[in-house]
Every structure is written in C-alpha cells, then in structure tokens.
C-alpha positions in Angstrom: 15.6 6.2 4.6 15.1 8.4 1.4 14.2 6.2 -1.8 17.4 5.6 -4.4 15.7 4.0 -6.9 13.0 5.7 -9.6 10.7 2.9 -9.3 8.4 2.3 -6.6 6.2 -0.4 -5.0 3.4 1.1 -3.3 2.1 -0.7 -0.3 -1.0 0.8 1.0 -1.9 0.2 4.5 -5.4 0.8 5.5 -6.2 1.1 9.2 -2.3 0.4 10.3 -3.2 -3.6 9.8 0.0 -5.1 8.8 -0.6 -8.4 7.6 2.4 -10.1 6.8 1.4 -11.8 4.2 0.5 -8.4 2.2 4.1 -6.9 3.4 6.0 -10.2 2.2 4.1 -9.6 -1.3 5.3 -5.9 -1.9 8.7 -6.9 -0.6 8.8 -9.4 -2.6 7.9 -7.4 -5.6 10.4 -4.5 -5.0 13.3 -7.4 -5.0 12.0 -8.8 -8.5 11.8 -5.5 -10.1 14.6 -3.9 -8.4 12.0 -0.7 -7.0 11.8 1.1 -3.7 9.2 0.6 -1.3 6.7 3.9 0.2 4.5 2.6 2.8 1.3 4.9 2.6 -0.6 4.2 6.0 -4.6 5.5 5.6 -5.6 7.0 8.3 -2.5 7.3 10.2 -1.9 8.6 14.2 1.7 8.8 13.6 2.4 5.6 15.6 3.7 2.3 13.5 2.5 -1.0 13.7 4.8 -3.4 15.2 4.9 -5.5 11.9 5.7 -3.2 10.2 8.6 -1.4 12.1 9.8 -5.7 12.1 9.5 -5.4 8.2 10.9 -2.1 7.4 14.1 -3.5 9.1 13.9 -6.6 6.9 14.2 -4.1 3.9 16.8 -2.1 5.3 18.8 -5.9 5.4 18.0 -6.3 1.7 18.8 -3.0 0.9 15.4 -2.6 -0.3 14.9 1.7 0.1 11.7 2.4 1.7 9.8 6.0 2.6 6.9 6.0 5.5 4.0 8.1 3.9 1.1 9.1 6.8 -2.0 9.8 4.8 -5.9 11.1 5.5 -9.2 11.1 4.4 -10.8 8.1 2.5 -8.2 5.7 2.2 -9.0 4.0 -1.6 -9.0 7.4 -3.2 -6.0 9.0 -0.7 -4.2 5.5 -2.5 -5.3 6.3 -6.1 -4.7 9.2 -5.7 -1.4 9.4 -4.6 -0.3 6.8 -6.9 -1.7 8.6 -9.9 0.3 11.7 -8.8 3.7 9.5 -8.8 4.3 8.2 -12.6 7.2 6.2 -10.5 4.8 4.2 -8.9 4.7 0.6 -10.7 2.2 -0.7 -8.7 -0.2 -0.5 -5.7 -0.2 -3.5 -3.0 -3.4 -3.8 -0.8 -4.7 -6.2 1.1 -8.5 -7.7 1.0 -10.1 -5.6 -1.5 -13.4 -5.8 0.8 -11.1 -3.9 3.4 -10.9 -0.7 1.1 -14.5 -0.4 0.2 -16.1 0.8 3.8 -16.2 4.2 2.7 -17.3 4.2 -0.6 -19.9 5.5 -1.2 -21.9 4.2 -4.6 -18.8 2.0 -5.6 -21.3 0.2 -7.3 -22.4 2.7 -10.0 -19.3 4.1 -11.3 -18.0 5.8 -8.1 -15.3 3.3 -7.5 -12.0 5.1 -6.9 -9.7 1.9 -7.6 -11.2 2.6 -11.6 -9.4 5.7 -11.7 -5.9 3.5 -11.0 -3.3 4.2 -13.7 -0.9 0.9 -12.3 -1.9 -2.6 -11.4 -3.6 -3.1 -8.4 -2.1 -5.9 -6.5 -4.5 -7.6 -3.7 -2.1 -9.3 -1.4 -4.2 -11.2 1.1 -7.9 -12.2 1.0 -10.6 -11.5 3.4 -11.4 -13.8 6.7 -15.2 -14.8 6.6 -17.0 -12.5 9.0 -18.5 -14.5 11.7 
C-alpha cells in the first residue's frame, strides 16, 4: 500500500522481532498525528514476521498507509540513516535501545549513530533482564 500522507512514522524493526508493544506505539502515533507508517526491517530475508503481517492489517482497518522497507547492513546506522535521508520522517520508533547497540562499535566515544538522528527517537518497549 503506497503512503498518502507526507508525514511518516518510522518504525524500525531490528532482527524481524515484532513486539507488539513497540508496533501498538508507532500505530498509535501515526493516528495522533495523522502520518503514514514505513516499516524498515534491519536485516531483512524477505519473509515477514507474523505480528507484523497481523498489524499491517490493523492499519489497513484504520486506514493508516503503511510501506514495507527491507534494509542491510548495521541496523542503527541503516535507521539513521534512512531517516535522515527522508525530511518526511517525524520520528523513528524502536524497541529496547540495548537491542540496537550489538554492532556498534565504540558507541561509547562519540561513534554512536542514533547522535547523528535529526527526529526524535522513540523507544517503544524496554529490555527483558538477561538471565
């Protein structure tokens, strides 16, 4: 479903998880500020979680528009990245912060990607205690 409205929600999906609470908070979003949704899913093998095929219906029944994005490499700087390079992006929603950060390398001494964010970064969910 191509997007209708100029404003977008971005909700970044890193390692197809689709928590719902993190899908309820970007919908949720896009109804309040009348935006689209695009669904960026970091690193993607073309197949969909089932959450979120269950949730992308749920837009279509709100008439909430919605684009799929697959996306590669390093997922926090593939997300900054493309959200830098959309000015219609309003803002980025993630879950657990400590979910993006495997990759980094040095996000500690300046080399943290979600700094280089031009929209508010919106952390959905937080992370279950590791065992």
């Amino acid at each position: 479903m191509g997007l209708q409205s100029e404003r977008k929600v971005l909700l970044a999906l890193n390692r197809e998880c689709a928590d719902e609470r993190v899908l309820c908070c970007a919908r949720n979003i896009a109804l309040r500020v009348d935006a689209g949704i695009e669904v960026l899913l970091i690193p993607s093998d073309g197949r969909m979680p089932t959450a979120l095929e269950a949730f992308l219906e749920r837009l279509r029944q709100d008439d909430v528009s919605w684009r799929l994005i697959h996306g590669t490499g390093d997922p926090a700087r593939e997300t900054v990245r493309y959200a830098n390079d959309h000015e219609a992006v309003l803002c980025v929603v993630i879950d657990a912060l400590e979910n993006w950060t495997d990759g980094i390398q040095g996000a500690g001494k300046g080399n943290d990607p979600w700094k280089k964010l031009e929209c508010p970064l919106v952390v959905a969910a937080v992370c279950e205690p590791k065992a």
